[in-house]
C-alpha positions as CSV (number, residue, x, y, z in Angstrom):
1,X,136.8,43.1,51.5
2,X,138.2,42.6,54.9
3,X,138.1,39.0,56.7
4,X,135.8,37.8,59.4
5,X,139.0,38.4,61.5
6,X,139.3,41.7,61.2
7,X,136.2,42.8,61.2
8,X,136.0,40.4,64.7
9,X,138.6,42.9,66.2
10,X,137.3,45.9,65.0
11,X,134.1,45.0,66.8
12,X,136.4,44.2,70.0
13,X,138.4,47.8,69.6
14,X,134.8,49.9,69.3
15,X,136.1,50.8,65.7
16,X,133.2,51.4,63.1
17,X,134.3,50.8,59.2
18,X,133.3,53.4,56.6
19,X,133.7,53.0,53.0
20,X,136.3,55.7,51.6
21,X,135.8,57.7,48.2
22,X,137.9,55.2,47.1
23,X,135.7,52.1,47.7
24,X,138.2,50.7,50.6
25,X,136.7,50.2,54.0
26,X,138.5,52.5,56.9
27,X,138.3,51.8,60.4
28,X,137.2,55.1,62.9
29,X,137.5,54.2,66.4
30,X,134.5,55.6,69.0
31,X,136.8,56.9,71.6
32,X,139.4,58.5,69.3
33,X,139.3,61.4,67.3
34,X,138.9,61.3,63.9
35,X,140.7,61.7,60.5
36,X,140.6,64.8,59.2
37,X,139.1,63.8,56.0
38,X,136.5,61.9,57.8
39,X,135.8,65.9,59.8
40,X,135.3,67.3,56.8
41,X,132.9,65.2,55.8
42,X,131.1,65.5,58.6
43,X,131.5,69.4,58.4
44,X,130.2,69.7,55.6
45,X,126.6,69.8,56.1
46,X,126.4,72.6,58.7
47,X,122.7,71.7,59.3
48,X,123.1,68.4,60.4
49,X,126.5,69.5,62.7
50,X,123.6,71.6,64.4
51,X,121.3,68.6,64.8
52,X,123.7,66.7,66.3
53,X,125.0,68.9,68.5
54,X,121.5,69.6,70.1
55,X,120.8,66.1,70.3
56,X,124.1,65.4,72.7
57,X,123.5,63.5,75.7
58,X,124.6,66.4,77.9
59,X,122.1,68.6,76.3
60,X,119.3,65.9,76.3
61,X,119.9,65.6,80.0
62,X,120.0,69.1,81.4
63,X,116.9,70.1,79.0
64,X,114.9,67.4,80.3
65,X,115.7,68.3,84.1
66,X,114.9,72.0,83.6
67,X,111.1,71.3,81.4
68,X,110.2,68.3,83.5
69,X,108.7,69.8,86.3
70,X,107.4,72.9,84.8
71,X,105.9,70.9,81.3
72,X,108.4,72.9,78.9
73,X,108.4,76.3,80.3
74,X,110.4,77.7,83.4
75,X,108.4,79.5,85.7
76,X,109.9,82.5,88.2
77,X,110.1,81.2,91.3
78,X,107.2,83.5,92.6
79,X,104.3,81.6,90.7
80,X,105.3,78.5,91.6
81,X,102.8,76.8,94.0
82,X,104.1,76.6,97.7
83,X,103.4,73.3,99.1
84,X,103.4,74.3,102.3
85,X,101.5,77.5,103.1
86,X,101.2,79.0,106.4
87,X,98.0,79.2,108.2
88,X,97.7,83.1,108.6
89,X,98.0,83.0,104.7
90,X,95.2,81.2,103.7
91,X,93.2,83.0,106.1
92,X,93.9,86.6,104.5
93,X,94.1,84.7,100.9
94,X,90.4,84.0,102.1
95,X,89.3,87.3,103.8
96,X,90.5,89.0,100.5
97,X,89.1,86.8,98.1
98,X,85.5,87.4,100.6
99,X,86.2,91.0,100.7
100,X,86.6,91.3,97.1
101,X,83.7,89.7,95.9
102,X,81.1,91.3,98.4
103,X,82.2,94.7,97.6
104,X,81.8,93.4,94.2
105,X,78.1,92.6,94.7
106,X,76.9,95.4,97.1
107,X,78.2,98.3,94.3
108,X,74.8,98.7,93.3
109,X,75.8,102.5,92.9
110,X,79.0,102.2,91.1
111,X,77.2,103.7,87.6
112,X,74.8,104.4,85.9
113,X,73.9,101.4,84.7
114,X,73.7,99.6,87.7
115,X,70.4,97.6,89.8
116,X,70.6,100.9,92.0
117,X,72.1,103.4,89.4
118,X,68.4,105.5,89.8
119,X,69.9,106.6,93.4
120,X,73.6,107.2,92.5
121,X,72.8,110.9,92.8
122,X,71.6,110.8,96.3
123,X,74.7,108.5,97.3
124,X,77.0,111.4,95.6
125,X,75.0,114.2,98.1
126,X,75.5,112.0,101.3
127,X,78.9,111.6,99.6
128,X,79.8,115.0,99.8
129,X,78.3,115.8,103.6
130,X,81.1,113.7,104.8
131,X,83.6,114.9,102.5
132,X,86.9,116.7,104.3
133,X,86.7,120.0,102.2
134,X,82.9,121.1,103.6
135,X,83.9,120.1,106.9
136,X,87.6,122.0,106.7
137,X,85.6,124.9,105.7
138,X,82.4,124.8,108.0
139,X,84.5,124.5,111.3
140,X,87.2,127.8,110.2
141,X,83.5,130.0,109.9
142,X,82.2,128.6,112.8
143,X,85.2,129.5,114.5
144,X,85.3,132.9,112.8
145,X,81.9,133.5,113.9
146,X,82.1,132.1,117.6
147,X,81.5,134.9,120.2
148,X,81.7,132.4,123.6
149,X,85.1,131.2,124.9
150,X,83.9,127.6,124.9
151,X,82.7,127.8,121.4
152,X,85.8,128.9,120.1
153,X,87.3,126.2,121.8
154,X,85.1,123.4,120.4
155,X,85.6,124.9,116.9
156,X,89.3,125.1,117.4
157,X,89.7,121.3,117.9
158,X,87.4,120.1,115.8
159,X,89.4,122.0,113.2
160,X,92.5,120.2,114.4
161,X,90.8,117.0,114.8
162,X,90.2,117.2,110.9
163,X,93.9,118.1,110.1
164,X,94.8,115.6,111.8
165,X,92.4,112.9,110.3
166,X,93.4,113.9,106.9
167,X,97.3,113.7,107.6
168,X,96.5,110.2,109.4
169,X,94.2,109.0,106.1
170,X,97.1,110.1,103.9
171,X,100.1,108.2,106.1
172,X,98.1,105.2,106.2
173,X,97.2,105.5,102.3
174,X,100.5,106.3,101.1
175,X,101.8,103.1,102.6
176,X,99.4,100.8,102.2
177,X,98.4,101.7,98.4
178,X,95.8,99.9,97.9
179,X,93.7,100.3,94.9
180,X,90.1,100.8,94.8
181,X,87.6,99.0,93.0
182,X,87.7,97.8,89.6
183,X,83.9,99.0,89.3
184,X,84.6,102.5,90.8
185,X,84.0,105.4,88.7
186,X,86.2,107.9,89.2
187,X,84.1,111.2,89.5
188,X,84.7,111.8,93.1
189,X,84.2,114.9,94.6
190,X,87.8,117.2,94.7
191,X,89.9,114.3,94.9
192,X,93.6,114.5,95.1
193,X,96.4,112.0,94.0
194,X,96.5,110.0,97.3
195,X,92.5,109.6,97.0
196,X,93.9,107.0,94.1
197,X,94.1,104.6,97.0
198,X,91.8,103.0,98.6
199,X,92.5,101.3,102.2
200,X,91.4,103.0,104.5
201,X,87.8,104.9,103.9
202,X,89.0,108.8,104.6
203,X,84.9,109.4,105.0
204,X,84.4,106.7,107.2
205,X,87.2,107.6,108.9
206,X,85.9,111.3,109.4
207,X,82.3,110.2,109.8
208,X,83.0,108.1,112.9
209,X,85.1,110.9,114.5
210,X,83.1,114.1,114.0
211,X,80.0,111.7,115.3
212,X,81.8,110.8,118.7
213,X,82.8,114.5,118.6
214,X,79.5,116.0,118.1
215,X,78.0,113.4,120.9
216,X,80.5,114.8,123.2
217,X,81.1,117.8,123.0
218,X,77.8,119.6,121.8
219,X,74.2,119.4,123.8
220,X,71.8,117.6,121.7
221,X,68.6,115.7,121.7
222,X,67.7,112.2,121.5
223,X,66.4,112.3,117.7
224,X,69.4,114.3,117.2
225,X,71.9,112.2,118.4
226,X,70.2,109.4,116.8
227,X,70.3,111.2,113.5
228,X,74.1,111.7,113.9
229,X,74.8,107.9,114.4
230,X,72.7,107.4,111.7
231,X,74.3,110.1,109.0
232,X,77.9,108.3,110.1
233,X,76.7,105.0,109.1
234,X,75.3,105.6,106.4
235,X,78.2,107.7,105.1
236,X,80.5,104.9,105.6
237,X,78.0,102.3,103.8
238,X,77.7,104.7,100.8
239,X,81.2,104.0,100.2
240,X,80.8,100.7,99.1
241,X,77.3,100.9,97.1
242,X,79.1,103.4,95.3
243,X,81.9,101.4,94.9
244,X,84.6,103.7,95.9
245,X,85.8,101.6,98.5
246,X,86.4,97.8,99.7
247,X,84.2,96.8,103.1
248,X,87.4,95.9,104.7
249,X,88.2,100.0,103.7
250,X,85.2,101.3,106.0
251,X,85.3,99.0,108.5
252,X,89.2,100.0,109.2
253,X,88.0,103.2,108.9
254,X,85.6,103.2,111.6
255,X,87.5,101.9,113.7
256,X,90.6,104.1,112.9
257,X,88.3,107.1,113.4
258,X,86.8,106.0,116.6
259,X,90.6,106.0,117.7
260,X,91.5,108.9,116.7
261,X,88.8,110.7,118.6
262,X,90.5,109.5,121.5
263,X,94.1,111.2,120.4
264,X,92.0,114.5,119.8
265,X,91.0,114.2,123.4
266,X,94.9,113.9,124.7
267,X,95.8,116.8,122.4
268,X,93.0,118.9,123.5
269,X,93.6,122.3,123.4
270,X,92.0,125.1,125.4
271,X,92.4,128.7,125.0
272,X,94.9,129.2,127.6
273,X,96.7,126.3,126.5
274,X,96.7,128.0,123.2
275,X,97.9,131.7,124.2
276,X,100.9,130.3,126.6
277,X,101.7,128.1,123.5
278,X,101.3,131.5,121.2
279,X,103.1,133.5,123.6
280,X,106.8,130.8,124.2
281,X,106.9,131.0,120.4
282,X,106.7,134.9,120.1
């Protein structure tokens, strides 16, 4: 057994005794390495080599800096809550979060089994009058049919004025891809893959430009022209009671169609135009 003395200085060194297989005491020092009997002691339980070596200071320390802030699970950097967010994001945060839940609640059309679903049908006819497929193929007959110089010339750019809103619809589609409504049922009338998307409204879109384009360019009456305004409208609002589109989708899409009339109007063609065009070509 070793003397108050010595065990004094092995205090003062930072040496720990340990009792030996052989029942004497040996003295391991803290900051020295130990004897190699002593490591394969140690080594000898591999499970409690593992233990230790998890519970190191170092590994205490960077563990608890990386869980701290996120409670025990690391989150990407992209769900983590900004604490400073812009102005002009909360406002379109808000005006989506709006848009979403008031198409949400004015798709009274979206099934069957909706408060409305007894008038899907008629929604689905108004539907297809301002589909682009009817209206592709009523202005080529009327064209085909025309006799007057002026007619043929109405015909001909309404004709172009639709190619041109379905190219434009398409663009715009194609780079916004937005999806439509979670309570849209897909049983559309000839749709195509970029009809997938939603923003903007290609009826609306077409609605509001063949309207400004009838009101211009054809002679009607006052219940006609107020019949006209009428069908565009309510085009565009069937959209969203069927729930094929958002409300921010048809508004866009008036006013993208009310602008395009105007580009129709600097591309106007006219016969002539068309025959010198026809005859630099040839």
């Amino acid at each position: 057994m070793p003397s108050p003395k010595a065990r004094s200085s092995a205090a003062r060194s930072g040496s720990v005794p340990c009792a030996g297989g052989n029942g004497r005491y040996e003295f391991v020092s803290l900051s020295r390495t130990p004897p190699p009997h002593l490591l394969q002691r140690q080594g000898s339980d591999p499970t409690a080599a593992r233990l230790r070596a998890s519970e190191s200071p170092s590994r205490r320390r960077g563990s608890g800096s990386s869980t701290s802030s996120t409670g025990g699970q690391q989150l990407p950097e992209e769900d983590c809550m900004k604490l400073n967010p812009s102005f002009i994001g909360i406002a379109l945060s808000s005006l989506l979060a709006i848009d979403l839940w008031l198409s949400k609640r004015l798709g009274v059309c979206a099934c069957e089994d909706a408060s409305w679903g007894s008038v899907r049908p008629l929604m689905k006819l108004v539907e297809i009058s301002g589909h682009g497929i009817p209206w592709l193929a009523g202005a080529a007959y009327c064209l085909y049919k025309s006799d007057s110089a002026a007619g043929q010339e109405v015909m001909l750019n309404l004709l172009m004025a639709l190619v041109l809103d379905l190219v434009l619809v398409g663009v715009m589609k194609a780079v916004v891809r937005r999806r439509r409504p979670a309570h849209n049922r897909m049983d559309m009338f000839a749709t195509f893959s970029v009809d997938g998307y939603s923003f903007p409204s290609g009826h609306a879109t077409r609605a509001a430009m063949c309207a400004r384009f009838l009101l211009a360019h054809l002679v009607l009456a006052a219940p006609l022209r107020v019949l006209v305004l009428l069908w565009a409208t309510f085009v565009g609002f069937s959209r969203v009671l069927l729930g094929r589109h958002h409300v921010t989708d048809v508004t866009f899409g008036f006013l993208m169609g009310y602008w395009q009339y105007n580009l129709v109007e600097m591309l106007w063609l006219s016969p002539v135009m068309l025959q010198s065009t026809i005859g630099q070509l040839q």
